[in-house]
N, C-alpha and C positions, 0 to 999 in steps of 0.2 A: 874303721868301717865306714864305708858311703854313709851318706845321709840321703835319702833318696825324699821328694816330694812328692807333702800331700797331696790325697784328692781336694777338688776345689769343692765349697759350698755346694755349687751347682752341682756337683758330681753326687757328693752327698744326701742332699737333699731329693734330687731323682731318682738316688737306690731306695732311699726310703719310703717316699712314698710309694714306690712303684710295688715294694714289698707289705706296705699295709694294704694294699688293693689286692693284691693275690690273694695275703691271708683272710679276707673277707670274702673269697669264694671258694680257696681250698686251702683245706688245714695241712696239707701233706705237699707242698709244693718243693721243686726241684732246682738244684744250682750246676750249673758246669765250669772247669775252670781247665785251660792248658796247665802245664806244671813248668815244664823250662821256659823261664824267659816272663813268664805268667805272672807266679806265683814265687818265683827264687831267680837271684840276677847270676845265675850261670846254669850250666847244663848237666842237670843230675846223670843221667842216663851215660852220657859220654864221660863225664867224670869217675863213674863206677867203672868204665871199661877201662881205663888209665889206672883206674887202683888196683884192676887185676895182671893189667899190663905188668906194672910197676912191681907188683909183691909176687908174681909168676904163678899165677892160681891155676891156671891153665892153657892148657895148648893151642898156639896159636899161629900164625904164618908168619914169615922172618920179619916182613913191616905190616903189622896189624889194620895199624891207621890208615896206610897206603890203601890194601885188600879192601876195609871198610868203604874208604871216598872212591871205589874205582864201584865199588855193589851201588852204592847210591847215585851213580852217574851213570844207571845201567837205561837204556828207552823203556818207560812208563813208569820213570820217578825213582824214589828214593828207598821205598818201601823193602825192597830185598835188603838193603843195608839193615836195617831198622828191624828185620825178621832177625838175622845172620847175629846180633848181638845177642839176641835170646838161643839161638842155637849152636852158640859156643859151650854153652855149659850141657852138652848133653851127655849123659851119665853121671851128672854129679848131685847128691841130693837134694832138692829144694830149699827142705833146710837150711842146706848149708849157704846157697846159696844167695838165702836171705840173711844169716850171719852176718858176710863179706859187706852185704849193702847196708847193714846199720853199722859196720864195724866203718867203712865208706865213710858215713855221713859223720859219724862220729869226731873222725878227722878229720874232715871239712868244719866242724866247726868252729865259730859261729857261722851258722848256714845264714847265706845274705835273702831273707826273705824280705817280701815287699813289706812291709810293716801295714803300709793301707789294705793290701788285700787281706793282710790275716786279721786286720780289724772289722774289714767286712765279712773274711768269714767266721767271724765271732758272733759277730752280730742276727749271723745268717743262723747259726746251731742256735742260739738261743731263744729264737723263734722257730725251732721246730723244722726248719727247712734242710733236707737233707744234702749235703754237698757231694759230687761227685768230682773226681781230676781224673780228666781224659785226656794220654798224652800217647808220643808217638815213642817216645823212650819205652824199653821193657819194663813193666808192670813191678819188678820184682825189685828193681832199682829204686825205682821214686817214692816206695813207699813206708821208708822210714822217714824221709819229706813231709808226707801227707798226714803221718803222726806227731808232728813238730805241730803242726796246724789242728789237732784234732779229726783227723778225717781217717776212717778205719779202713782194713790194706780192700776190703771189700768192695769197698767205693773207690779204688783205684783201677781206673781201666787203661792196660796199656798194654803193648807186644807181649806175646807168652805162647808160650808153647805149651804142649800135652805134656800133662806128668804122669806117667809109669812105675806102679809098683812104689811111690815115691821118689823119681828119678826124672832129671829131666828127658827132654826127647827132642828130637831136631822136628814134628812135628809141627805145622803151625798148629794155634791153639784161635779161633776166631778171626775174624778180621784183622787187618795192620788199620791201626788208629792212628790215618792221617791222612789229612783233607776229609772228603764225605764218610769216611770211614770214621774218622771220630763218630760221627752221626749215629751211623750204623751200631756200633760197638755200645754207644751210650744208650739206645733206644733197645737195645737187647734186655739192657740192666732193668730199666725201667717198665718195661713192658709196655714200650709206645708212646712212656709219658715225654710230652716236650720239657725241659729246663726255660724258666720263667726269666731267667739270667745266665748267660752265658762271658767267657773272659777268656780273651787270647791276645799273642802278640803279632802271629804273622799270617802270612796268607795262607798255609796250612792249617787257619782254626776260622778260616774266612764263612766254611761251612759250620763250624758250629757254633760259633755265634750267630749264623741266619738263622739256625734252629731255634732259637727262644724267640718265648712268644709276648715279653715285655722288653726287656733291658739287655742289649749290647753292651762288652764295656771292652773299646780295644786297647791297651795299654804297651809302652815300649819303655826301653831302657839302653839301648845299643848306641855308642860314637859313630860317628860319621866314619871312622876308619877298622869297626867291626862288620863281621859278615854279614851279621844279622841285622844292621842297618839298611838296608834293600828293602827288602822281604817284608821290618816295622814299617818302612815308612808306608811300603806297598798300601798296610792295614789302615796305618791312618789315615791316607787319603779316601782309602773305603768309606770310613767311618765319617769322615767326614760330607762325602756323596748320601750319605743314605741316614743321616741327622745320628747316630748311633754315639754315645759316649766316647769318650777318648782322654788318654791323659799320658804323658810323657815325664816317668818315674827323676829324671836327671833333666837338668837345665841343658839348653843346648849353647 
């Protein structure tokens, strides 16, 4: 398994103080974090859709993956792709449906999380500060993930649909949480409150990390010859325009 690197001193020591300074003026403060890419070095969300692919859970078009990257390549973003994974399972019960995603991670593991991020959000639960994972993957995916780390499927905000009678529904259920939408979708949970610390990898978390009102923290892990090498570097050059944390999981 990777060995991924730590945060620097400097990284550390900025989370922390920045967190004893909240907690001297609110005892109830809030954290945000992306999930893929974030918080775990692969892509939960699309990962579950391969496990259903693969074990034939259900019905789906002759090239799944095709149909998917043709929805996300549609004019004004990616978002209908990102709806269409949640609205594959419509009729099937939720339940069940959460089954499939811990029976998912199950076999994924050891799930490659960042070891630094889930030491900070250790650090973060036992100060009282409540974490949130806002991602763009389906809600229903990432959050046996989120229980790896401590973090309850409650405070997972991500694609979903309306559920009926107990059943899924092709319904959208809220916002698509991706770009200002994460915002949007997170500021619902909290009822307006901003996240003190905010954690993303790519330009799709560029708006919610603006939303905190202490601590950026952009983070990557992607080769020079992955996709999501673009899109990281995009963030840390941000991050590094606007003085905002930044740390680079793999040696380059």
């Amino acid at each position: 398994m990777m060995k991924y690197k730590e945060f620097s001193p400097h990284i550390w020591k900025t989370l922390q103080e920045n967190l004893e300074r909240v907690l001297a003026i609110d005892p109830e403060p809030i954290a945000a974090f992306d999930a893929d890419g974030t918080l775990w070095d692969f892509d939960l969300g699309e990962t579950f859709f391969q496990y259903e692919i693969d074990h034939k859970l259900i019905p789906l078009p002759k090239d799944p993956w095709e149909h998917y990257e043709e929805l996300k390549a549609l004019p004004g973003g990616p978002q209908q792709g990102y709806l269409w994974l949640a609205q594959i399972h419509k009729g099937i019960p939720i339940g069940v449906v959460r089954q499939w995603a811990q029976k998912c991670i199950d076999d994924a593991k050891p799930v490659p999380i960042f070891s630094e991020q889930k030491k900070l959000i250790e650090l973060l639960l036992s100060r009282g500060v409540k974490v949130y994972i806002v991602t763009a993957s389906i809600k229903w995916a990432v959050e046996p993930g989120a229980a790896l780390l401590g973090i309850p499927p409650e405070q997972v905000i991500g694609v979903k649909t309306e559920i009926e009678d107990g059943l899924v529904t092709e319904r959208q259920h809220g916002v698509i949480t991706y770009k200002e939408g994460k915002v949007h979708g997170l500021l619902e949970h909290t009822q307006g409150k901003h996240p003190f610390l905010a954690s993303g990898n790519t330009e799709g978390d560029f708006a919610l990390l603006s939303s905190s009102t202490q601590i950026q923290l952009a983070v990557s892990a992607a080769c020079r010859d992955e996709k999501l090498f673009k899109t990281e570097s995009w963030l840390q050059q941000k991050a590094s325009e606007m003085g905002w944390l930044s740390h680079r999981f793999i040696k380059d």
